[in-house]
C-alpha positions in Angstrom: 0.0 0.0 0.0 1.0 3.5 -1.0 1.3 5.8 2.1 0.4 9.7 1.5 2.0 11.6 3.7 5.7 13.4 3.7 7.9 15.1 5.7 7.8 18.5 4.2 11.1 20.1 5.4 12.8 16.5 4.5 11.8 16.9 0.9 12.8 21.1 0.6 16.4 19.9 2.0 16.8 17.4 -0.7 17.8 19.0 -3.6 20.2 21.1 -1.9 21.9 17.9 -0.5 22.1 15.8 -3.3 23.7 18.3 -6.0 23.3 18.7 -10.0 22.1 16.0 -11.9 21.7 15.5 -15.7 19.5 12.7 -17.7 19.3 11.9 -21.3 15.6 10.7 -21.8 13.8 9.5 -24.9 10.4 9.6 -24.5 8.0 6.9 -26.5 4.8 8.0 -26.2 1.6 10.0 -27.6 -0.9 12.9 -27.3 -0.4 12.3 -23.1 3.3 13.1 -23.6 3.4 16.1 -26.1 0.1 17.9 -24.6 1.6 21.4 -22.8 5.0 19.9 -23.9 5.4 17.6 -21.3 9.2 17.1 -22.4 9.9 20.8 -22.4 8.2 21.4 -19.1 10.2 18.7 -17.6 13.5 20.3 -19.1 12.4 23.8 -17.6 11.3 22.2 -14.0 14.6 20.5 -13.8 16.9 23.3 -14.5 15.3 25.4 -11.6 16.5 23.0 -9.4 19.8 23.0 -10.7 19.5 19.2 -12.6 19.4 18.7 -16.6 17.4 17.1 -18.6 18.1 16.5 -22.6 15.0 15.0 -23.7 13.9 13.6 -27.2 10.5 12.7 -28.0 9.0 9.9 -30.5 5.0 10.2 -30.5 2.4 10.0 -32.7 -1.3 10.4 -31.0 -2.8 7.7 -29.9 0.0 5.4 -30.6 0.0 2.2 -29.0 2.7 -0.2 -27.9 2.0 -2.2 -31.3 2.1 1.0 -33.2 5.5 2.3 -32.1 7.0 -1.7 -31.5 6.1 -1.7 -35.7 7.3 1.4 -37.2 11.3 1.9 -37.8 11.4 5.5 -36.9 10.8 3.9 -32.9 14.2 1.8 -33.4 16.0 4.8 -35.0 15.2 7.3 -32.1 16.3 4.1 -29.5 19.8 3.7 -31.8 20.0 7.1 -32.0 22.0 7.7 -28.3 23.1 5.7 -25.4 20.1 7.0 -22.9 19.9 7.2 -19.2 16.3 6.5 -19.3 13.8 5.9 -22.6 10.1 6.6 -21.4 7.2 3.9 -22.8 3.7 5.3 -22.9 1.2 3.1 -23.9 -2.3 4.6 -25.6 -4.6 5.8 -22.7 -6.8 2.8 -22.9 -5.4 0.1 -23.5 -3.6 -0.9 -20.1 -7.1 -0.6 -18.7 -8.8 -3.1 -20.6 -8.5 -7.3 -19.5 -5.7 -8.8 -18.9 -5.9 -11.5 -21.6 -6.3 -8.3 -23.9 -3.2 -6.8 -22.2 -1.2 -9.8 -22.5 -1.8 -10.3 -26.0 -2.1 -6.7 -27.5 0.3 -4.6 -25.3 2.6 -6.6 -23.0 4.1 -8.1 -26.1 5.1 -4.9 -27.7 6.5 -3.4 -24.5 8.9 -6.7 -24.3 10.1 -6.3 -27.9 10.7 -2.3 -27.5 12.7 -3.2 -24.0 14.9 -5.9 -25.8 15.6 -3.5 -28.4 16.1 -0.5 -25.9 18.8 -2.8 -23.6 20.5 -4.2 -27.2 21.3 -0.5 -28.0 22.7 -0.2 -24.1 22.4 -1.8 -21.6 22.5 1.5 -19.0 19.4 2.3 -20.3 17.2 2.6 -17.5 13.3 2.0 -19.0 11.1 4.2 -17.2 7.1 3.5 -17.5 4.9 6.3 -17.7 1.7 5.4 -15.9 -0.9 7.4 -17.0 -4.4 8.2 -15.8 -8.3 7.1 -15.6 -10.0 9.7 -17.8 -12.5 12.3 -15.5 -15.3 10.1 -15.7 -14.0 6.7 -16.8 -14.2 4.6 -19.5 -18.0 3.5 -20.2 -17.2 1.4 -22.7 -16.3 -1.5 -20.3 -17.9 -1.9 -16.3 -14.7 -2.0 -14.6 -13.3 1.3 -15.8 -16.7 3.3 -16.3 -15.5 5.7 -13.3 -12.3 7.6 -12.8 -11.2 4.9 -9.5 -11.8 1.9 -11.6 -10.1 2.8 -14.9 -6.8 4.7 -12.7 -6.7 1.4 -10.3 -6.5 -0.9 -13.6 -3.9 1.6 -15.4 -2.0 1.5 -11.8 -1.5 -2.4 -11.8 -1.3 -3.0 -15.6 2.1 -0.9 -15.5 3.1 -2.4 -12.2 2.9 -5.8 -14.2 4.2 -4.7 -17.3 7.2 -3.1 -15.3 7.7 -6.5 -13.5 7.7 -8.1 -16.5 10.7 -6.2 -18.5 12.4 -5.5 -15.4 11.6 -1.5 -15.4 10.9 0.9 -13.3 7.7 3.4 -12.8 6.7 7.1 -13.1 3.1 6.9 -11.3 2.0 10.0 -12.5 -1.3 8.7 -12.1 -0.9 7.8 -8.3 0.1 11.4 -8.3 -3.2 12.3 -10.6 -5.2 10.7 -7.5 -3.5 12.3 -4.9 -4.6 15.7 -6.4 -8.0 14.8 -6.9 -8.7 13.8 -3.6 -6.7 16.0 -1.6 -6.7 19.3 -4.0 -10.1 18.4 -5.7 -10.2 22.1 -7.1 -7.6 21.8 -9.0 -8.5 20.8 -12.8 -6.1 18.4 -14.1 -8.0 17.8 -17.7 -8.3 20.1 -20.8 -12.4 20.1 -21.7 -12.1 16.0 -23.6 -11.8 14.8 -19.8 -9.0 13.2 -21.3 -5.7 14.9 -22.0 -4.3 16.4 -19.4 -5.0 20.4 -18.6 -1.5 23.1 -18.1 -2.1 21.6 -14.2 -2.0 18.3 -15.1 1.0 18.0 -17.4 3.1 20.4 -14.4 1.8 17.6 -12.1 3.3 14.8 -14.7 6.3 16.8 -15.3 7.1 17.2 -11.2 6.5 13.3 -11.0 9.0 12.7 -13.8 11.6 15.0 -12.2 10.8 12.8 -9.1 11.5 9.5 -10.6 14.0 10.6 -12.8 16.6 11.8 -9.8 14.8 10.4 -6.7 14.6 14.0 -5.8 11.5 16.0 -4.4 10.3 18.6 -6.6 9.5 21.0 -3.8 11.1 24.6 -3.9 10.9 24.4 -7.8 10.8 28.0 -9.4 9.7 26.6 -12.7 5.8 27.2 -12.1 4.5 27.9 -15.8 1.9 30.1 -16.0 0.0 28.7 -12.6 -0.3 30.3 -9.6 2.6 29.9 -6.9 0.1 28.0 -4.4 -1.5 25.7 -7.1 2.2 24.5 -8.5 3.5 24.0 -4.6 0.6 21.6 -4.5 1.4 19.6 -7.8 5.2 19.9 -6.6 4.1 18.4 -2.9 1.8 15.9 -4.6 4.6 14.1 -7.0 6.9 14.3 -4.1 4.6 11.9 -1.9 3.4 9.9 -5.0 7.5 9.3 -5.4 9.6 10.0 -2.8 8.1 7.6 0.0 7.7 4.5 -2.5 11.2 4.5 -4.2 11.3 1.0 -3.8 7.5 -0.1 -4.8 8.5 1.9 -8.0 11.6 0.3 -8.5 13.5 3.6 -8.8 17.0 3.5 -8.4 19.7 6.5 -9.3 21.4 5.9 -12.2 24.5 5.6 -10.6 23.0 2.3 -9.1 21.8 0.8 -12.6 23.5 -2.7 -11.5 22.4 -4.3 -8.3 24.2 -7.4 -7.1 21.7 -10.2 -5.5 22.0 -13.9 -4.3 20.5 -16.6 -2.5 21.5 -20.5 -1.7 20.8 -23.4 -0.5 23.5 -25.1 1.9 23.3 -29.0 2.0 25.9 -30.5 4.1 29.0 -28.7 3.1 27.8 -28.1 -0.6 26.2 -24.8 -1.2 24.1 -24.0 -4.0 24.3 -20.3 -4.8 21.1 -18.9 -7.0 22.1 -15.6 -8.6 19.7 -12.8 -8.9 21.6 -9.5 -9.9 19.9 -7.1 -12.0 21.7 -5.8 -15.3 25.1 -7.8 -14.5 27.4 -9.0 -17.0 30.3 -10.5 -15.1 30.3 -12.0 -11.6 32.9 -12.5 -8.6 32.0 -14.5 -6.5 34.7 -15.0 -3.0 34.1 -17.3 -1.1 36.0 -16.6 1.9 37.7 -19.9 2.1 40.1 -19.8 -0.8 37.8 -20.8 -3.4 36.7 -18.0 -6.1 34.4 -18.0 -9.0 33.3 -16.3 -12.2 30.4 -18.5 -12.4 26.8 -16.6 -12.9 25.3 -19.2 -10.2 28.1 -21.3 -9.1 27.9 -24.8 -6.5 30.6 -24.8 -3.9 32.0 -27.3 -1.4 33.3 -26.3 2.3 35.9 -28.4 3.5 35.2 -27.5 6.7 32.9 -26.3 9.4 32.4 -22.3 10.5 31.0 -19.2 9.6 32.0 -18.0 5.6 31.4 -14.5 4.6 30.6 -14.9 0.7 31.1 -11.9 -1.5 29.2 -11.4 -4.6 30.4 -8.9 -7.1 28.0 -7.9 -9.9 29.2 -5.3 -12.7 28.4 -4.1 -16.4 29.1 -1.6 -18.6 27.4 1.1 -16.2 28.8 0.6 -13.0 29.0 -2.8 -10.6 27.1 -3.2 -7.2 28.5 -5.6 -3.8 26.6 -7.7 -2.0 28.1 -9.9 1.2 26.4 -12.4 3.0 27.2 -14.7 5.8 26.9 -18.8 5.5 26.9 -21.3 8.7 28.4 -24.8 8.0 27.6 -27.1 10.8 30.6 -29.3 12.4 27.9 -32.1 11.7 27.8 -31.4 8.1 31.4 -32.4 7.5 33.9 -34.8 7.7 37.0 -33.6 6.6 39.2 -37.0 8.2 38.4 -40.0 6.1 38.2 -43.4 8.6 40.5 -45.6 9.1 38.2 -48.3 6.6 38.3 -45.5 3.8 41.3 -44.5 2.1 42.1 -42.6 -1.3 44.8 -43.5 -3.7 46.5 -42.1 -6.2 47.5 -45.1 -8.7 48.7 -43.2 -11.6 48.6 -39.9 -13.1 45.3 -38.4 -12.4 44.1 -41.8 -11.9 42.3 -41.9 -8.1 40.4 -45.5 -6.3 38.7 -45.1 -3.3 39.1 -48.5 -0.8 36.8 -48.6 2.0 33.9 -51.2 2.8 31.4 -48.5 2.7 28.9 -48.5 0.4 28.5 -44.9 -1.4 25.9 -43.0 -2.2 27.6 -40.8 -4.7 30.8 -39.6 -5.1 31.3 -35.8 -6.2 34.7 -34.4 -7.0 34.7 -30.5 -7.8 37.4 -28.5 -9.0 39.3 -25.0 -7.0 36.3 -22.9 -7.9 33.9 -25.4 -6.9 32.5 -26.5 -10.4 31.7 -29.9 -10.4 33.9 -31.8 -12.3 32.4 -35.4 -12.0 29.5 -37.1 -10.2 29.4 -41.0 -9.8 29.0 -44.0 -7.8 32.2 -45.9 -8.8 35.5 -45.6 -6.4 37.5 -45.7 -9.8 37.9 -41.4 -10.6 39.5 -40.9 -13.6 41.3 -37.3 -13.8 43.4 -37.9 -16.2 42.4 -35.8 -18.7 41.9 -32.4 -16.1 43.9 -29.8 -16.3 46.6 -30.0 -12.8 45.6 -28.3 -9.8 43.4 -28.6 -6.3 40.3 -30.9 -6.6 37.7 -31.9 -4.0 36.6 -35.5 -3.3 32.8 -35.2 -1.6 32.2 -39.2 -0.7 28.0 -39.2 0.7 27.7 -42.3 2.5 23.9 -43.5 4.1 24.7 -41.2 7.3 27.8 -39.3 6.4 29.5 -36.7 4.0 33.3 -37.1 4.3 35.4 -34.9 2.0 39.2 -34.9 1.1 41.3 -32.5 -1.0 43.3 -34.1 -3.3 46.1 -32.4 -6.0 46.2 -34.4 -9.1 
């Protein structure tokens, strides 16, 4: 849940604290975009504040996702410049209607613009414009026949559609429904009860600066031609629609384009890492024990019991991102002593047999950066044809996990 409230003199200090910025947008889009100059106004906003914005527009009224994800003039204005954020605006309607509908007509199109936009570079942050329930809905479907209906459909198709091509959100039209129920005097539409009045493009253009530089808009001298009080309202209304849902919006600055992530699953002194960084192209993994990998998602084998502190960094052309996290191995997990009725031995060059009257589960032998090299239930291990270095024999008995280091 979105929570409307902020702390005023929090969001006046910000701008001061966080310095000049500067953003190269493309925005893809239609009438909802280059109404009141929605790019310019943005451009204007931003420079009062002391940030930049160089902005580029490719719209066409009432464009859909199909319509630009089909013409060539949307792929030149992608190829055109390595962007710090490309804008998608679908037609005013269309996230609204069903979700089959969405899935099939829009969600497509979004994808297939992304791919293209993260081919041309991937620092390209993709920046959804959610856009707005028209004054009086949409009576062409029950759902979205009043304003709430049609603006709470918009508001979770682009949620979805941003999960779904890894983006992130301008929710002008969170912002559209703060005014309108707070500020309920101030007329955001032009007469169609559709496009968006002077009011209501200032009000998109303060929730662009917003999302663009996770600053509040508040103190902007950039007003238009509105009146001082009613633009300190549209500034305080993008600032609460924004500023206290960074996350939910999946805002990030664009100094943080790549964010490292992980998970795993430990069982016995194997650990299965699962890698979930966001816009990584190389990994380094450390994992605190003398083993190191380049692996995306790498499976690693403790020798021994204790605490490990693994390190994952994630980088790309843009920037890279850290993440450490800390990994218990039980003493029970591990035996790193083979019994005296088990034995390893080395009979010729890389050539390894296992003597013991245990019966074995499975025998795993990984290599120094914990890629598995083998798994098998024979005691004969046949090296021969691996490179020289440090290898790890796992042996899993019924009850046990004994494991040995062996150089071949």
């Amino acid at each position: 849940m979105i929570k409307f409230y902020a702390l005023i003199s929090t969001l006046l200090l910000s701008n001061i604290i966080l310095g000049q910025d500067s953003a190269k947008v493309l925005f893809i889009g239609n009438s909802y975009t280059y109404f009141n100059n929605l790019p310019g106004m943005l451009t204007d906003l931003s420079t009062s504040l002391g940030d930049y914005v160089q902005p580029t527009s490719q719209v066409a009224g009432g464009a859909t996702f199909q319509v630009h994800a089909t013409n060539p003039a949307t792929y030149t204005a992608i190829n055109s410049a390595d962007w710090d954020f490309v804008v998608l605006q679908a037609q005013s309607q269309e996230p609204s209607f069903p979700d089959s509908q969405v899935n099939s007509e829009t969600l497509p199109f979004a994808e297939q613009m992304a791919d293209s936009i993260r081919n041309n570079s991937i620092c390209s942050n993709i920046l959804m414009f959610m856009t707005w329930g028209r004054e009086n809905g949409d009576p062409q479907w029950v759902p979205i026949s009043t304003f709430d209906g049609m603006n709470s459909r918009l508001r979770n198709a682009y949620i979805r559609m941003a999960d779904s091509i890894d983006a992130s959100i301008s929710p002008v039209g969170v912002a559209w429904k703060y005014v309108r129920d707070i500020y309920p005097s101030i007329q955001l539409y032009s007469p169609d009860g559709s496009h968006p009045s002077l009011e209501g493009s200032y009000l998109a253009a303060c929730t662009f600066y917003a999302s663009l530089f996770r600053k509040s808009p508040v103190g902007a001298s950039f007003t238009s031609s509105l009146a001082p009080a009613t633009a300190a309202n549209l500034q305080l209304s993008a600032a609460t629609a924004v500023m206290d849902s960074l996350d939910h919006w999946n805002l990030y600055p664009m100094s943080e384009h790549t964010q490292a992530d992980f998970s795993y699953v430990v069982n016995g002194g194997e650990v299965v890492f699962i890698n979930n960084s966001v816009n990584a192209t190389a990994y380094d993994w450390n994992f605190n024990d003398g083993q190191v990998s380049n692996d995306e998602s790498p499976v690693i084998v403790y020798s021994a019991p204790g605490s490990y502190s693994v390190t994952l960094v994630s980088s790309s052309p843009c920037d890279s991102d850290t993440l450490s996290s800390t990994i218990v191995i039980g003493s029970n997990s591990i035996v790193t002593n083979l019994p005296k009725d088990l034995m390893i031995r080395q009979m010729e060059n890389g050539i390894f047999q296992i003597y013991g009257d245990q019966e074995f589960d499975q025998i795993v032998v990984t290599d120094a950066t914990g890629r598995i090299v083998t798994e098998q239930r024979e005691a004969h291990i046949d090296l021969s044809n691996k490179p020289t270095g440090l290898y790890l024999i796992r042996i899993q008995s019924e009850d046990r996990m004994y494991q040995v280091r062996i150089y071949r």
